[in-house]
PDB file of N, CA, C and O in Angstrom:
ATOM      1  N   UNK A   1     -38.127-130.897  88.402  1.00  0.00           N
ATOM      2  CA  UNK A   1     -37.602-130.608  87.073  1.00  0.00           C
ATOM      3  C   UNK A   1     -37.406-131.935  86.349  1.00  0.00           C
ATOM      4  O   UNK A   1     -36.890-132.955  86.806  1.00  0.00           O
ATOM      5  N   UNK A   2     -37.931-131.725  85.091  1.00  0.00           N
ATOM      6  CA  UNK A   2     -37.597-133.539  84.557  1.00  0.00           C
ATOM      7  C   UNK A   2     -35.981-133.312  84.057  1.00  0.00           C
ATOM      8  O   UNK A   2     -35.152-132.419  84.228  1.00  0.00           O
ATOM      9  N   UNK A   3     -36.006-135.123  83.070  1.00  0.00           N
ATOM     10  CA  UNK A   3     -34.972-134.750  83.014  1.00  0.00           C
ATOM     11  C   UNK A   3     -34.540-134.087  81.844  1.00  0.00           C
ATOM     12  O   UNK A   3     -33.415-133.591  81.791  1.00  0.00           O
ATOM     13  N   UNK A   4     -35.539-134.021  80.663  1.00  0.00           N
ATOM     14  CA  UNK A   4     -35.222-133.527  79.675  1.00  0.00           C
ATOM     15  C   UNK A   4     -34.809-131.922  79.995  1.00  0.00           C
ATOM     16  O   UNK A   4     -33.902-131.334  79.405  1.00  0.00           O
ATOM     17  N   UNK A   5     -35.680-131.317  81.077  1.00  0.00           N
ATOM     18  CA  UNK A   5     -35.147-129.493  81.479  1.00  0.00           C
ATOM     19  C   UNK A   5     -34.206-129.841  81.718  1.00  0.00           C
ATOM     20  O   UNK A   5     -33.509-129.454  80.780  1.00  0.00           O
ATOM     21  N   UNK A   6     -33.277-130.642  82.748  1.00  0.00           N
ATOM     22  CA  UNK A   6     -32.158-131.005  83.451  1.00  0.00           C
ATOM     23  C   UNK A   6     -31.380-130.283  82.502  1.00  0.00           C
ATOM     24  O   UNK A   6     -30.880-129.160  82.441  1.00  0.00           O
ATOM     25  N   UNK A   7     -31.472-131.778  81.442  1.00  0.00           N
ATOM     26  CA  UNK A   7     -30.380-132.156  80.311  1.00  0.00           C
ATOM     27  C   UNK A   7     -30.233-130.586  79.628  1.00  0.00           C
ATOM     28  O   UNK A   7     -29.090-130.176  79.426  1.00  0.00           O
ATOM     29  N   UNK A   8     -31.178-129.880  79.343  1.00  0.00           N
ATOM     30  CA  UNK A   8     -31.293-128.485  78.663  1.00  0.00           C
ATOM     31  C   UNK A   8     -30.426-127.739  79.221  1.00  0.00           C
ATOM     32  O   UNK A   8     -29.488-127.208  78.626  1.00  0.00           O
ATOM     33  N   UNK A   9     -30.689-127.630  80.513  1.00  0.00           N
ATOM     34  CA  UNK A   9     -30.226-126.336  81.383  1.00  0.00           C
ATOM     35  C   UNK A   9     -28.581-126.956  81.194  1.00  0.00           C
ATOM     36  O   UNK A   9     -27.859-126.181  80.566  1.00  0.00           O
ATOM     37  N   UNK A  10     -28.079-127.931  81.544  1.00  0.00           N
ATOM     38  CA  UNK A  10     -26.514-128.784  81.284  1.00  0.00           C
ATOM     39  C   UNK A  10     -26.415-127.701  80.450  1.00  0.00           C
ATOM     40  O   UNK A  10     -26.145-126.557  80.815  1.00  0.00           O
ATOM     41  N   UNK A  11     -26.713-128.192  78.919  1.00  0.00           N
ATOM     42  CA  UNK A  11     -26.270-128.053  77.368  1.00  0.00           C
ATOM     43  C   UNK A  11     -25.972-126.740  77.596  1.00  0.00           C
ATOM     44  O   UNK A  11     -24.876-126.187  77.498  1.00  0.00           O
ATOM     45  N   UNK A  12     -27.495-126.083  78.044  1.00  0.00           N
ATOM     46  CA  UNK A  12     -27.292-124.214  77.981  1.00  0.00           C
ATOM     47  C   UNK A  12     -26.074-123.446  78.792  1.00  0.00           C
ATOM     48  O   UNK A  12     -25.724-122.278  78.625  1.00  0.00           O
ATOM     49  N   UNK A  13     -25.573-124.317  79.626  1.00  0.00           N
ATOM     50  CA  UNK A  13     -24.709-123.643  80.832  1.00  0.00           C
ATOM     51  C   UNK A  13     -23.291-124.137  80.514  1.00  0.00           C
ATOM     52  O   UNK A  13     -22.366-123.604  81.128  1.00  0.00           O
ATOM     53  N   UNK A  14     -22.979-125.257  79.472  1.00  0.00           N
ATOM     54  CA  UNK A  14     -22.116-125.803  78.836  1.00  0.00           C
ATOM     55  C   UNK A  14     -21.613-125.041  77.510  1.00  0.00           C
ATOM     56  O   UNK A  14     -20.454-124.982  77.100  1.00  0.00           O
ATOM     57  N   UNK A  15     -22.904-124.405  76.872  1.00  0.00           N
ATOM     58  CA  UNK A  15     -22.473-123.338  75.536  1.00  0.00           C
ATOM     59  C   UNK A  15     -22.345-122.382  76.175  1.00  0.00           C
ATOM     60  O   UNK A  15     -21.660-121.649  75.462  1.00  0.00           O
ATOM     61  N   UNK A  16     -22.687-121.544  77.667  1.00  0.00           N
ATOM     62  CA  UNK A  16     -22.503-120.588  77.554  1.00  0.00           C
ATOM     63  C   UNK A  16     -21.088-120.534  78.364  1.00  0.00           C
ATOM     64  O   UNK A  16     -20.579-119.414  78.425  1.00  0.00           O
ATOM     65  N   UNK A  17     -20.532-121.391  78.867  1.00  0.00           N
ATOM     66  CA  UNK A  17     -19.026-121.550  79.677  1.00  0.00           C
ATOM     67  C   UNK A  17     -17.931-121.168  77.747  1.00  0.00           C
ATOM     68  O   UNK A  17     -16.983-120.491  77.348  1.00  0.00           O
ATOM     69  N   UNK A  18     -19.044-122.250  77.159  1.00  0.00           N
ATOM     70  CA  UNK A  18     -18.207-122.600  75.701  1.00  0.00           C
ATOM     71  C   UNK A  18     -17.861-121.364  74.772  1.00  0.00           C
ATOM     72  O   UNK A  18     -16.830-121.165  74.129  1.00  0.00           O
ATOM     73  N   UNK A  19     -19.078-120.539  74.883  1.00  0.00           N
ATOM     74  CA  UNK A  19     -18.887-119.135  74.376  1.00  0.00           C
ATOM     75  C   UNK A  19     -18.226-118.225  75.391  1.00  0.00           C
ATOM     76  O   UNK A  19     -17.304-117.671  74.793  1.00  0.00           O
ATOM     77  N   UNK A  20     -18.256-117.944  76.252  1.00  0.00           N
ATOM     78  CA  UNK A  20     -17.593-117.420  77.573  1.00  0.00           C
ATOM     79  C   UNK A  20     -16.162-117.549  76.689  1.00  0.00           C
ATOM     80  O   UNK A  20     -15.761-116.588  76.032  1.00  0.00           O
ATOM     81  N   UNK A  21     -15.532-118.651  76.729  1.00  0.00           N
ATOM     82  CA  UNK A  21     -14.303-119.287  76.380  1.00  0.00           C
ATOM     83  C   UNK A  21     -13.546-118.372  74.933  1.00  0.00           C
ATOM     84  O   UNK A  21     -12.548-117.653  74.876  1.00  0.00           O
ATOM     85  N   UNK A  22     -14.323-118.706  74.119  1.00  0.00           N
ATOM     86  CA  UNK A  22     -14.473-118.748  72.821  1.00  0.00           C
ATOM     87  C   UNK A  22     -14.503-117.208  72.665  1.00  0.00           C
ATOM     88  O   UNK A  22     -14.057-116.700  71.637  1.00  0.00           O
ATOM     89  N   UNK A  23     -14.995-116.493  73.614  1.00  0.00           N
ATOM     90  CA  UNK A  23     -15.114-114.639  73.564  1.00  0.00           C
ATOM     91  C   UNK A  23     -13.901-114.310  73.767  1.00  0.00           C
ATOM     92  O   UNK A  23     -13.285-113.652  72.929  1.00  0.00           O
ATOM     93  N   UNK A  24     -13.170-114.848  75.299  1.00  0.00           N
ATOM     94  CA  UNK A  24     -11.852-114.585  75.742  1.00  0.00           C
ATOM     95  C   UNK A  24     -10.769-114.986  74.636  1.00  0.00           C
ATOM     96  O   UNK A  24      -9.924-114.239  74.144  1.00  0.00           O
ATOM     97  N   UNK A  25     -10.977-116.263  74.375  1.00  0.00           N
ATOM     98  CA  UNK A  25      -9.589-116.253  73.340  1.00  0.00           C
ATOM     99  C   UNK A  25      -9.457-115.487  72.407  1.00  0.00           C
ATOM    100  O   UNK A  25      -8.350-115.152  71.986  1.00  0.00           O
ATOM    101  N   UNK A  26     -10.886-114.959  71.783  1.00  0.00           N
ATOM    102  CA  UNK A  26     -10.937-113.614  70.171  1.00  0.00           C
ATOM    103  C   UNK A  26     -10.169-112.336  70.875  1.00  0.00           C
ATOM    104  O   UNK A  26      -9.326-111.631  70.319  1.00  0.00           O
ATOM    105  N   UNK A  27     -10.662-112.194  72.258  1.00  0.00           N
ATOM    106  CA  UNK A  27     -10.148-111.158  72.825  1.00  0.00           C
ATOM    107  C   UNK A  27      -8.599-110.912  73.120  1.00  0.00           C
ATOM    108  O   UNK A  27      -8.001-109.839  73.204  1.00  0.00           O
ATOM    109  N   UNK A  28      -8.146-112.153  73.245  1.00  0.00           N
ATOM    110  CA  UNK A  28      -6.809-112.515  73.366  1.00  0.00           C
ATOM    111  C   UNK A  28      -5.653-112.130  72.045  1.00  0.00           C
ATOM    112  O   UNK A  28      -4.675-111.387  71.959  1.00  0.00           O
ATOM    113  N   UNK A  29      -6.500-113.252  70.935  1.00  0.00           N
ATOM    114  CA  UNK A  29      -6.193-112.964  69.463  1.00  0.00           C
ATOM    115  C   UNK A  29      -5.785-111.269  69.239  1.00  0.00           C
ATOM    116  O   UNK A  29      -4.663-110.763  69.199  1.00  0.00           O
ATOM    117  N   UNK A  30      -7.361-110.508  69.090  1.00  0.00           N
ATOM    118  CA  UNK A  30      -7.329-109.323  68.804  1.00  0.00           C
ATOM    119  C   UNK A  30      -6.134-108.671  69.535  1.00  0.00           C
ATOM    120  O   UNK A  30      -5.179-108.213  68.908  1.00  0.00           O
ATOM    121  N   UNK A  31      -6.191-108.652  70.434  1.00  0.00           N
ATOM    122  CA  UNK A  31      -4.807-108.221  71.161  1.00  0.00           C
ATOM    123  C   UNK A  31      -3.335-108.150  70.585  1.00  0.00           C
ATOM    124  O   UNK A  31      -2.646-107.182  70.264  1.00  0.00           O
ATOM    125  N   UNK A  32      -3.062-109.676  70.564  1.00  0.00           N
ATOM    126  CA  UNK A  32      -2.601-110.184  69.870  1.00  0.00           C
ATOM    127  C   UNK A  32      -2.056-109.139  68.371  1.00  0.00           C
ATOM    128  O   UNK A  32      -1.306-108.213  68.065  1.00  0.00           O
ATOM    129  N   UNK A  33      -3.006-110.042  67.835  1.00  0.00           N
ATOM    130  CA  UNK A  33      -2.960-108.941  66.120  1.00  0.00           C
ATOM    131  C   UNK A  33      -2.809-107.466  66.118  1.00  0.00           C
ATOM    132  O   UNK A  33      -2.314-106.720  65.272  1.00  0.00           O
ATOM    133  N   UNK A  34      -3.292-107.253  67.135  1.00  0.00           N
ATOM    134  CA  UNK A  34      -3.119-105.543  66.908  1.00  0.00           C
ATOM    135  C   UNK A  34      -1.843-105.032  67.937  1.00  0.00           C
ATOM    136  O   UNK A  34      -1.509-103.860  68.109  1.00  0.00           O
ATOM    137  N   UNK A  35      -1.133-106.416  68.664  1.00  0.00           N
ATOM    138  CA  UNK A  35       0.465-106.001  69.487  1.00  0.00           C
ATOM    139  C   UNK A  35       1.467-106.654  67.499  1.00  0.00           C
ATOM    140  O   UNK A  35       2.520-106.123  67.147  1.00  0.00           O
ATOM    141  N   UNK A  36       1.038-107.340  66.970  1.00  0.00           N
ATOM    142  CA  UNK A  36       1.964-107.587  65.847  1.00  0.00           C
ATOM    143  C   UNK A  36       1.407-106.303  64.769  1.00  0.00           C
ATOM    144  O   UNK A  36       2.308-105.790  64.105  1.00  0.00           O
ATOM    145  N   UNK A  37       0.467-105.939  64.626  1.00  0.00           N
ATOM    146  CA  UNK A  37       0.542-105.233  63.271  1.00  0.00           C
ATOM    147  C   UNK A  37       1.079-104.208  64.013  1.00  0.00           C
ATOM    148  O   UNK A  37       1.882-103.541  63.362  1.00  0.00           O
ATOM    149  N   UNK A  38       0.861-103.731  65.529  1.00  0.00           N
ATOM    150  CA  UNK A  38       2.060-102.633  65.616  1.00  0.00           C
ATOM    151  C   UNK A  38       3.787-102.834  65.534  1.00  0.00           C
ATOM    152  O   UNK A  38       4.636-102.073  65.069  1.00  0.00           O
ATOM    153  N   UNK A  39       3.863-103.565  65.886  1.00  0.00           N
ATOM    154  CA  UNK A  39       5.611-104.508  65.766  1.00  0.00           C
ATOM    155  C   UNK A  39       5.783-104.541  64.259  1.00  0.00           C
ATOM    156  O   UNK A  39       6.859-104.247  63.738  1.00  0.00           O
ATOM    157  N   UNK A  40       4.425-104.999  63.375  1.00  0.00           N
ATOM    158  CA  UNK A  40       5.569-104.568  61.723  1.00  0.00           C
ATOM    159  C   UNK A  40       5.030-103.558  61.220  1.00  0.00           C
ATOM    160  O   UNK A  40       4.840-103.575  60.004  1.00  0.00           O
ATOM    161  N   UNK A  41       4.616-102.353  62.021  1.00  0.00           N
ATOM    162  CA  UNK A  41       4.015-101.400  61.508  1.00  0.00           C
ATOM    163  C   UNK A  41       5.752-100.361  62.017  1.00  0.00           C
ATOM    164  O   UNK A  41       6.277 -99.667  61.147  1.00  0.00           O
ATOM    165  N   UNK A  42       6.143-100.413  62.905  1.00  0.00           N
ATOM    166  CA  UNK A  42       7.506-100.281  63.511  1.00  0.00           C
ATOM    167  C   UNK A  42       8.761-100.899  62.380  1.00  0.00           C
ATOM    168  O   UNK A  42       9.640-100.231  61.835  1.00  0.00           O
ATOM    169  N   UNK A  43       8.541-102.165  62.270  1.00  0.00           N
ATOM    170  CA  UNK A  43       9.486-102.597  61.389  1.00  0.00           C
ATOM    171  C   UNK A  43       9.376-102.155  60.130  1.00  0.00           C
ATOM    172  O   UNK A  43      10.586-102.222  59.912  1.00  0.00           O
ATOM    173  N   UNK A  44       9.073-101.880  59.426  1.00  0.00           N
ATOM    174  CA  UNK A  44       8.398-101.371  58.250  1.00  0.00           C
ATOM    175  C   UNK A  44       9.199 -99.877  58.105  1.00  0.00           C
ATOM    176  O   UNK A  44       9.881 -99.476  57.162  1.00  0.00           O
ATOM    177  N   UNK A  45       8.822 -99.120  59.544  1.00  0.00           N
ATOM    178  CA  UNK A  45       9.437 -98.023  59.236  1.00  0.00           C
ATOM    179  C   UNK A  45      10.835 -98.010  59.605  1.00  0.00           C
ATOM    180  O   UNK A  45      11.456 -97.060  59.129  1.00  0.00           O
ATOM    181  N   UNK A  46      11.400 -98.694  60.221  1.00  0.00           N
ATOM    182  CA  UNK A  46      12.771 -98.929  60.235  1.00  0.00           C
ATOM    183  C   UNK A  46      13.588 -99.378  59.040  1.00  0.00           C
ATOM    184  O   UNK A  46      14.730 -98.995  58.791  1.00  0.00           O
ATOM    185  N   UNK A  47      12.855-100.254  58.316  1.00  0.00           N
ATOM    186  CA  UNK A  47      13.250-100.285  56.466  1.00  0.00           C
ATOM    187  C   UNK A  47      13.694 -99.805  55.914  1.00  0.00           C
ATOM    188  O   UNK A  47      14.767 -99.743  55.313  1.00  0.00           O
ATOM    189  N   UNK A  48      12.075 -98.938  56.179  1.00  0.00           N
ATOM    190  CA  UNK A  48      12.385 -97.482  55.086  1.00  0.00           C
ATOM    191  C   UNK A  48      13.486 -96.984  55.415  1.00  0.00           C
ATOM    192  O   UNK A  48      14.480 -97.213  54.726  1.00  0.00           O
ATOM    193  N   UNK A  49      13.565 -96.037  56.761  1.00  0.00           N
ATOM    194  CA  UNK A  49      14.971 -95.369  57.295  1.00  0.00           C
ATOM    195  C   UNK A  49      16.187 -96.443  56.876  1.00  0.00           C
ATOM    196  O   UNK A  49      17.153 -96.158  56.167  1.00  0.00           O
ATOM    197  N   UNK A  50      16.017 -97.237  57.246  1.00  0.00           N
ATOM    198  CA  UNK A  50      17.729 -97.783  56.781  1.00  0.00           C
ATOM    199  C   UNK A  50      17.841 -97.920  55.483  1.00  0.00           C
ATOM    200  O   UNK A  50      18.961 -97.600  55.084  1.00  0.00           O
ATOM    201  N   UNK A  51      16.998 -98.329  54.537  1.00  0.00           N
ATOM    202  CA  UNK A  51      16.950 -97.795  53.022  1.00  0.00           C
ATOM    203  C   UNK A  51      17.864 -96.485  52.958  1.00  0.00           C
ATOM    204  O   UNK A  51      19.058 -96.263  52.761  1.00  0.00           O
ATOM    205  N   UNK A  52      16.873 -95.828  53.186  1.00  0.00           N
ATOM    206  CA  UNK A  52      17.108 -94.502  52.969  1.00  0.00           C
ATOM    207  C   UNK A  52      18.593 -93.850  53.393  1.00  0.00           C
ATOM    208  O   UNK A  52      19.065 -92.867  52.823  1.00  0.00           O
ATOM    209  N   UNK A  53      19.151 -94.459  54.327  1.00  0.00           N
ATOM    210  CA  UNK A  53      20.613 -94.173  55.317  1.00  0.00           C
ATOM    211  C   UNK A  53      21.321 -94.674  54.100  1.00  0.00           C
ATOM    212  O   UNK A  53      21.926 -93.865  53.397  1.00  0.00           O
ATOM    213  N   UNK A  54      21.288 -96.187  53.738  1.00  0.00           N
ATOM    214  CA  UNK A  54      22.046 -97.048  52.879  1.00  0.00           C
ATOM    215  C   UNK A  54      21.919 -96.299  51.667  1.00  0.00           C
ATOM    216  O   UNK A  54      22.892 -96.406  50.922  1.00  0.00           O
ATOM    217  N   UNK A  55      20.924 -95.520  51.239  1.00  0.00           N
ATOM    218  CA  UNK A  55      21.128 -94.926  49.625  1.00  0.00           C
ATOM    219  C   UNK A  55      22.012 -93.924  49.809  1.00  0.00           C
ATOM    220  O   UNK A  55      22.700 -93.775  48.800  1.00  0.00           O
ATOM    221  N   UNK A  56      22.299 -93.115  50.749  1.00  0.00           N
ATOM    222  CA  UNK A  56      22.707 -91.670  50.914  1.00  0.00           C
ATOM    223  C   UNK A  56      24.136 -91.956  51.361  1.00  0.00           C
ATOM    224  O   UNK A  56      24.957 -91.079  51.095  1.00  0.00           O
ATOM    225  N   UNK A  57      24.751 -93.534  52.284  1.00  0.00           N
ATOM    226  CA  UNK A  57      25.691 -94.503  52.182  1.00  0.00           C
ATOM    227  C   UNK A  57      26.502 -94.062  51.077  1.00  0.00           C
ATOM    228  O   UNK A  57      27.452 -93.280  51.074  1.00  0.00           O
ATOM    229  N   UNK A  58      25.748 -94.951  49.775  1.00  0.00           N
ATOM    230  CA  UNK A  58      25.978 -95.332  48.822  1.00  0.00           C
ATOM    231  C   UNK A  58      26.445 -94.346  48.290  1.00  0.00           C
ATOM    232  O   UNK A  58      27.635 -94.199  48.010  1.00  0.00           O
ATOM    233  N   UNK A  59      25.894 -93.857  48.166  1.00  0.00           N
ATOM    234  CA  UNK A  59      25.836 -91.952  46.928  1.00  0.00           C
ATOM    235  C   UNK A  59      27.086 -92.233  47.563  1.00  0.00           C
ATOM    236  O   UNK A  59      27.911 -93.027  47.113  1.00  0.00           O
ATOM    237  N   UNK A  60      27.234 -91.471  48.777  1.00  0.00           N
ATOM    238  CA  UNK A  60      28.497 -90.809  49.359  1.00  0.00           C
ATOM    239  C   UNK A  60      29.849 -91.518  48.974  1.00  0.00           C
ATOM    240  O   UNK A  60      30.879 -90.890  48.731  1.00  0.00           O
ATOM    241  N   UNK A  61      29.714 -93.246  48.933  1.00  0.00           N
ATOM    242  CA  UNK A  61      30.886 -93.799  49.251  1.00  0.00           C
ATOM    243  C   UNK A  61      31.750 -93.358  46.811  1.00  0.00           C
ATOM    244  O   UNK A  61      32.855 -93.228  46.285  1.00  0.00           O
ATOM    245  N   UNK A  62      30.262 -93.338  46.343  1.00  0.00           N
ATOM    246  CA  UNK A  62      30.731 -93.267  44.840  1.00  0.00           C
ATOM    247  C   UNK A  62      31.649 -91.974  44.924  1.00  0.00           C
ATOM    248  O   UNK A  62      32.777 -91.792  44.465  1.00  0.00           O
ATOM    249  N   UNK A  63      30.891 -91.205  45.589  1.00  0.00           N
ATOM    250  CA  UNK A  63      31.418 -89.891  45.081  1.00  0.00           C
ATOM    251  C   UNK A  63      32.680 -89.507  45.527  1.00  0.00           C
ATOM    252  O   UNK A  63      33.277 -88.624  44.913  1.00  0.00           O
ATOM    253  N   UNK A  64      33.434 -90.318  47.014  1.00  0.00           N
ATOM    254  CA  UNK A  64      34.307 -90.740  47.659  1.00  0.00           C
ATOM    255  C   UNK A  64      35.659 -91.212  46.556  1.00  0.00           C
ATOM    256  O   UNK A  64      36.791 -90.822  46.270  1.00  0.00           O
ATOM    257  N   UNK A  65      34.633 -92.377  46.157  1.00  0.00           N
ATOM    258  CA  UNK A  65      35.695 -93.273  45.125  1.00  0.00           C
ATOM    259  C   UNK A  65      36.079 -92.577  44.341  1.00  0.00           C
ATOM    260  O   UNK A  65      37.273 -92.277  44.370  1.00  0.00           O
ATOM    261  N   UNK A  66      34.916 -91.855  42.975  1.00  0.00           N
ATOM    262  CA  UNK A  66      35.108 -90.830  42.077  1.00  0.00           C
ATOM    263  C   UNK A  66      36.188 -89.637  42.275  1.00  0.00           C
ATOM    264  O   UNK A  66      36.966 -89.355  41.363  1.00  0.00           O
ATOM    265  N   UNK A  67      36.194 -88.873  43.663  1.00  0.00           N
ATOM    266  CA  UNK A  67      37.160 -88.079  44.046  1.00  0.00           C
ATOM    267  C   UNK A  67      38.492 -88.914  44.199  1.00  0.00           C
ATOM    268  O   UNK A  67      39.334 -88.697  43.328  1.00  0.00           O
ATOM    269  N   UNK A  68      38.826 -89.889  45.230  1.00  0.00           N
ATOM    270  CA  UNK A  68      39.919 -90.544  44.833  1.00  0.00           C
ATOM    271  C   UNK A  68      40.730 -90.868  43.725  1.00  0.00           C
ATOM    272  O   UNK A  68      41.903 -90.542  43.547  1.00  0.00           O
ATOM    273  N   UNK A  69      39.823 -91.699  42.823  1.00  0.00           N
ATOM    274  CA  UNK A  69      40.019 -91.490  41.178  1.00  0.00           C
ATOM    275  C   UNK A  69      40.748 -90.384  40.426  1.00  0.00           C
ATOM    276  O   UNK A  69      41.757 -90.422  39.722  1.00  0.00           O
ATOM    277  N   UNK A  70      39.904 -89.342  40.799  1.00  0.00           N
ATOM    278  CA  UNK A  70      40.624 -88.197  39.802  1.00  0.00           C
ATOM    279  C   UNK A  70      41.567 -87.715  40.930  1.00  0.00           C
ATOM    280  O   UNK A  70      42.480 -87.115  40.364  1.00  0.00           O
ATOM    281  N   UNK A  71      41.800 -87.702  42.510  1.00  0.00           N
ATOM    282  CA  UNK A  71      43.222 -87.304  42.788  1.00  0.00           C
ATOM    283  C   UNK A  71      44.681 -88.185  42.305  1.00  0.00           C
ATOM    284  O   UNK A  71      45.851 -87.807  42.382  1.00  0.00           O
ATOM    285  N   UNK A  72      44.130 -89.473  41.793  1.00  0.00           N
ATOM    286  CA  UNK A  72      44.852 -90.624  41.280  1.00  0.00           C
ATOM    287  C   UNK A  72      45.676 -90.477  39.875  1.00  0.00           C
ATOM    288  O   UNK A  72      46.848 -90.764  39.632  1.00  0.00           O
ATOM    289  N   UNK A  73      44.436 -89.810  38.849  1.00  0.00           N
ATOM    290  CA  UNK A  73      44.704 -89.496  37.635  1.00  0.00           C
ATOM    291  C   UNK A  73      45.311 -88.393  37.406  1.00  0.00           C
ATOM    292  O   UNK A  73      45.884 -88.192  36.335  1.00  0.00           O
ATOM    293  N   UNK A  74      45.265 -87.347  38.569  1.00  0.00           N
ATOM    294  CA  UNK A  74      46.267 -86.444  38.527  1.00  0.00           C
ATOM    295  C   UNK A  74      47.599 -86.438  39.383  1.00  0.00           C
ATOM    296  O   UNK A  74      48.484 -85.583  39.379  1.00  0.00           O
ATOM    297  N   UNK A  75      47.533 -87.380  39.976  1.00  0.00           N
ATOM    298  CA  UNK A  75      49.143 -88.375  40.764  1.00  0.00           C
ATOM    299  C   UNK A  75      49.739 -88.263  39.028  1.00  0.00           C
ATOM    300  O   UNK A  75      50.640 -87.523  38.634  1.00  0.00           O
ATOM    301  N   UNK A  76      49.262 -88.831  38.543  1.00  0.00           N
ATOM    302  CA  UNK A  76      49.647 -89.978  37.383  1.00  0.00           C
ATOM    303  C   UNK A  76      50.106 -89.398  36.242  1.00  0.00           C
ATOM    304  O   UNK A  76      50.675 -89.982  35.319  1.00  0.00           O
ATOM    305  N   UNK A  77      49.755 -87.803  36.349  1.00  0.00           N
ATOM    306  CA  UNK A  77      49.853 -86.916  35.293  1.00  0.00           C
ATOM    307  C   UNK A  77      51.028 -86.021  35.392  1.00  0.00           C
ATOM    308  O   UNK A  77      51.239 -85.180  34.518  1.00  0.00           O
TER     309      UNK A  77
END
């Protein structure tokens, strides 16, 4: 084998370790990306729900106050 095949067969067995490599880490990545877009695909909906808890919170605590209020204004009367 001369040495220029030598040197070839190196290079070829060197890109393909290099792509080998280069496959595993995308594979890794992808993984990856698709363990986080499920984690804020989760968070996201936990938002919403606590939004949603905190508006219905809210309502409640006015309408709370509002009733207090008028048992107040009729203390007063």
């Amino acid at each position: 084998m001369s040495k220029a095949a030598s040197a070839k067969d190196r290079v070829d067995s060197a890109l393909s370790r290099l792509e080998s490599m280069l496959d595993e880490r995308l594979r890794l990545e992808q993984a990856r990306s698709d363990e986080l877009s499920a984690r804020l695909a989760k968070v996201e909906s936990e938002h919403q729900e606590l939004k949603r808890v905190a508006t219905e919170v809210e309502g409640r605590l006015e309408r709370a106050m509002e009733y207090i209020r008028s048992l107040l204004a009729a203390d007063q009367s």
